[in-house]
N, C-alpha and C positions, 0 to 999 in steps of 0.2 A: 323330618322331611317337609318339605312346606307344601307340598298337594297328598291325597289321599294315598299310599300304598297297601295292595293286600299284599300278601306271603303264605305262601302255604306252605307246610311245614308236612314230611312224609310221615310214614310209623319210624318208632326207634331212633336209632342215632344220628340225627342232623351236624350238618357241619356247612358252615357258611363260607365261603372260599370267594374272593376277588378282589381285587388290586387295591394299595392303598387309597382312600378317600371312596372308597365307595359306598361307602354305608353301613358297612358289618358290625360296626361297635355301635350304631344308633340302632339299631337294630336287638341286639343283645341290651341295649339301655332301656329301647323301650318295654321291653318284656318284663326286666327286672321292676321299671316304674310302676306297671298296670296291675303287679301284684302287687305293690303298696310300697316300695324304698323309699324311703323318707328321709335319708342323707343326701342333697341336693350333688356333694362331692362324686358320691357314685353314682353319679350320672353325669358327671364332667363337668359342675357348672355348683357355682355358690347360693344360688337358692333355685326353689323351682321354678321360679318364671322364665329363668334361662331355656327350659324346657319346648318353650313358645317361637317360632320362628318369627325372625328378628326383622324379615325383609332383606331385599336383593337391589340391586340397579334396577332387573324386571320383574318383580313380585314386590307388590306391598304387604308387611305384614300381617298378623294375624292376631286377634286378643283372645286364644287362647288355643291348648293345644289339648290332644288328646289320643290316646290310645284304647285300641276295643282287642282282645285274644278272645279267640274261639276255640273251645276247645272239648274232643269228641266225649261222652259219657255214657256209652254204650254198655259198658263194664258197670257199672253205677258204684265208680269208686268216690265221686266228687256225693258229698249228702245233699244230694237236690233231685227230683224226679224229671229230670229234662236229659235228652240225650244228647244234645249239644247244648253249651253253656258258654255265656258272653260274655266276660270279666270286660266293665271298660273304668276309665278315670280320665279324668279333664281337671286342669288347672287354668287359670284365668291370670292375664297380667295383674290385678290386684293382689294375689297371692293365696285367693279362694283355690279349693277344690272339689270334687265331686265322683265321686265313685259309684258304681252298678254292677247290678248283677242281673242279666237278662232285660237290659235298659230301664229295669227299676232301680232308683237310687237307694243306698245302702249306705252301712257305715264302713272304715278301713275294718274294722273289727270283724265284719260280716268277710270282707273278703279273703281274710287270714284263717278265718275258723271255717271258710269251702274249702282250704285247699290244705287242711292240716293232719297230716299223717297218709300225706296222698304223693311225697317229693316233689311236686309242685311248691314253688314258692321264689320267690325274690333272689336267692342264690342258690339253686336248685340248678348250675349249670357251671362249665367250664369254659373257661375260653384262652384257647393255648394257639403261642403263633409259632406259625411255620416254623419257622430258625429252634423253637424248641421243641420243633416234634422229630427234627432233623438227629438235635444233640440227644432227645433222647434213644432216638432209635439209633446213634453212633453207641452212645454208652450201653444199651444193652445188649447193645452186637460185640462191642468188645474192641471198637474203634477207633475210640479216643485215644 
């Protein structure tokens, strides 16, 4: 996105629903990135500077990009004594990056081992389109 967007996200099963080009897959990208994805490919783009918005006709770029997930720890399933927790990461058009945890910088390592044995993580989600929620629920009705 090339200005700031929040989202909030309710309890339980989320599901991102609107029309093509609106954002839903940049959205599931970036979630995946701020926990640590490190294949540039899944996130649609051949390294991670692609990550960084490129500029418009009316926006000038940006050197560098950045994601922050907040997320509640009331339960104190995440091992940190904080009851909301700030996962962010920034990549820089040089090809640096930078990760935190509660706006202290950390390592990738630190980020993986908050969120490990908690289903939290990097592909910790689905993302199924329409046309296949359609076929499945033909096939299990007896449909097809």
């Amino acid at each position: 996105f090339a200005k700031k967007e929040k989202i909030k996200f309710g309890e339980g099963v989320t599901v991102i629903v609107g029309p093509n080009g609106c954002g839903k897959t940049n959205i599931v990208d970036a979630i995946r990135w701020v926990l640590g994805e490190q294949r540039p490919t899944a996130i649609r783009g051949a390294k991670m500077e692609e990550a960084i918005f490129q500029g418009s006709v009316n926006r000038r770029p940006v050197n560098r990009g950045s994601v922050s997930l907040t997320v509640t720890n009331e339960d104190g399933a995440l091992p940190i004594a904080f009851e909301e927790v700030e996962i962010g990461r920034q990549v820089f058009r040089d090809g640096g990056s930078e990760y935190s945890i509660n706006r202290s910088t950390v390592r990738l390592k630190d980020i993986v081992e908050l969120y490990r044995d908690t289903g939290l993580g990097a592909n910790a989600y689905a993302m199924i389109e329409q046309r296949m929620v359609a076929l499945q629920w033909q096939l299990c009705s007896g449909f097809v």
